[in-house]
C-alpha positions, 0 to 999 in steps of 0.5 A, a space after each residue: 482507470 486512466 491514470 495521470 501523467 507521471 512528473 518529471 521524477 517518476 512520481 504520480 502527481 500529488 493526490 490519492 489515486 483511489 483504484 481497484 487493486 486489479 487496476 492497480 496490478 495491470 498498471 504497476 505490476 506487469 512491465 518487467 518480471 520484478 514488478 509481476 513478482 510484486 504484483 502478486 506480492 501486493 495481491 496477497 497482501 491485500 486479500 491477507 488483510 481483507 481476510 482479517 475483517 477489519 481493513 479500514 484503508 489500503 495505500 500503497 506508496 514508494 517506487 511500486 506506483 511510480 516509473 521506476 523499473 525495478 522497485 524492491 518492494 511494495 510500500 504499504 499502509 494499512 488502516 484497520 478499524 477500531 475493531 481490530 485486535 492484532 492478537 487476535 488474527 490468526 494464520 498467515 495474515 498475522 505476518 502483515 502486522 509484524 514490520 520485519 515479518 512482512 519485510 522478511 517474508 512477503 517482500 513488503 514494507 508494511 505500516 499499520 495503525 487503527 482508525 482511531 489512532 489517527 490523531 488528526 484523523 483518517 484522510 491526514 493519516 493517509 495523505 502523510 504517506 504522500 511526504 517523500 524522505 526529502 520533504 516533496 511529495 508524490 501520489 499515492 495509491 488507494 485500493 478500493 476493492 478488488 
């Protein structure tokens, strides 16, 4: 995949860049030894939630897909289907519906929500998460497969 420009901030233009997540990994998670680190955090996330049967969208936002060098961890949001039961996942996987869990554990900072609750529906639910804590916005990521 070749992926645009960063802008003067670091960010990915505003806009969901869709990409597989090996493609996403080779880009973000190579450069230095913290981002290898969350490249297989990410990776592991990403196949956690796959094993559920239920992942509907993938996103990942924050300093993990921009030029920062040294990101602290991975922002995450997860869109399950309306099929899915939190209680009902089972093993390591249950630990990437838990926020502090996952912060605690798995280095990621992970949102989640069904399909049906997004009000406004699925693409604005995904296009919320490109809304910096300042009120800009910045690119994100959406994992289409592996």
């Amino acid at each position: 995949m070749l992926w645009p420009e960063f802008d003067v901030n670091g960010d990915l233009p505003v806009g969901v860049h869709a990409a597989a997540l090996n493609e996403v990994i080779a880009t973000f998670g190579t450069h230095t030894p913290q981002r290898r680190i969350i490249g297989r955090r990410l990776d592991r996330i990403y196949r956690l939630a796959l094993s559920t049967g239920h992942l509907f969208r993938f996103v990942i936002f924050g300093s993990f897909v921009t030029s920062k060098p040294e990101p602290a961890d991975v922002d995450i949001f997860l869109m399950m289907d309306d099929g899915f039961e939190v209680g009902e996942v089972t093993g390591e996987a249950g630990v990437i519906f838990d926020h502090m869990a996952a912060q605690n554990y798995e280095g990621a900072s992970i949102f989640w929500i069904r399909r049906l609750a997004a009000i406004d529906g699925h693409e604005e639910a995904v296009k919320y998460w490109q809304i910096k804590r300042d009120g800009t916005q910045r690119g994100i990521v959406e994992v289409t497969g592996l």
